[in-house]
C-alpha positions in Angstrom: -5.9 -16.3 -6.5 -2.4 -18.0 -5.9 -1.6 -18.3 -2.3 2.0 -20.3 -1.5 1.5 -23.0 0.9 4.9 -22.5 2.3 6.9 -20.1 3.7 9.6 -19.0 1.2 12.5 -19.9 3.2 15.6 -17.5 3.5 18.2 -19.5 1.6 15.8 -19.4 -1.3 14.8 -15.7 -1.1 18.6 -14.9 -1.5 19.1 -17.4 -4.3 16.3 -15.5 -6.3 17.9 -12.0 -5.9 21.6 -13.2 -6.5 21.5 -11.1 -9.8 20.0 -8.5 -7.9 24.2 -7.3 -6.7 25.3 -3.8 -8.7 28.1 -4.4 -11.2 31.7 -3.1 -10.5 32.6 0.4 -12.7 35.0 -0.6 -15.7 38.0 1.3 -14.4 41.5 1.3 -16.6 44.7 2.5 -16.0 45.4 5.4 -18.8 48.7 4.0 -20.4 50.3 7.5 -21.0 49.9 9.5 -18.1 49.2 6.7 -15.5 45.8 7.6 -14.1 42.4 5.9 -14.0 39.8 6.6 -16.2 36.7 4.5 -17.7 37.5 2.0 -20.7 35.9 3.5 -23.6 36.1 6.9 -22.7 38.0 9.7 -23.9 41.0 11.0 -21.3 40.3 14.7 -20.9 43.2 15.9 -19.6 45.2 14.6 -22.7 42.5 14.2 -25.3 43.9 10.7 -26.2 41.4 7.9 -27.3 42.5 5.0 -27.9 46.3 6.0 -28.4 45.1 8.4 -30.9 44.8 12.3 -30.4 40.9 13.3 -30.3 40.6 16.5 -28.6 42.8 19.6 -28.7 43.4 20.5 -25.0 
């Protein structure tokens, strides 16, 4: 069985989670009606997509 023959030393434990941090959302600015809503996503409200008309509201 491995034992370490050191104590892992804070610096290093925080090193090896630095990947560990949760991502920001992808938030955009809707370019018609001015509100936020995720990229890639399909407004709603408007039913736009991509400046094209998707949904009927």
């Amino acid at each position: 069985m491995a034992v370490p023959k050191r104590k892992t030393s804070v610096s290093r434990k925080k090193m090896r989670r630095s990947h560990h941090r949760i991502s920001g959302v992808n938030i955009a600015e809707d370019k018609k009606s001015g509100e936020y809503k995720l990229s890639h996503h399909i407004d709603l409200k408007s039913g736009y997509y991509n400046g094209k008309k998707i949904l009927d509201v």
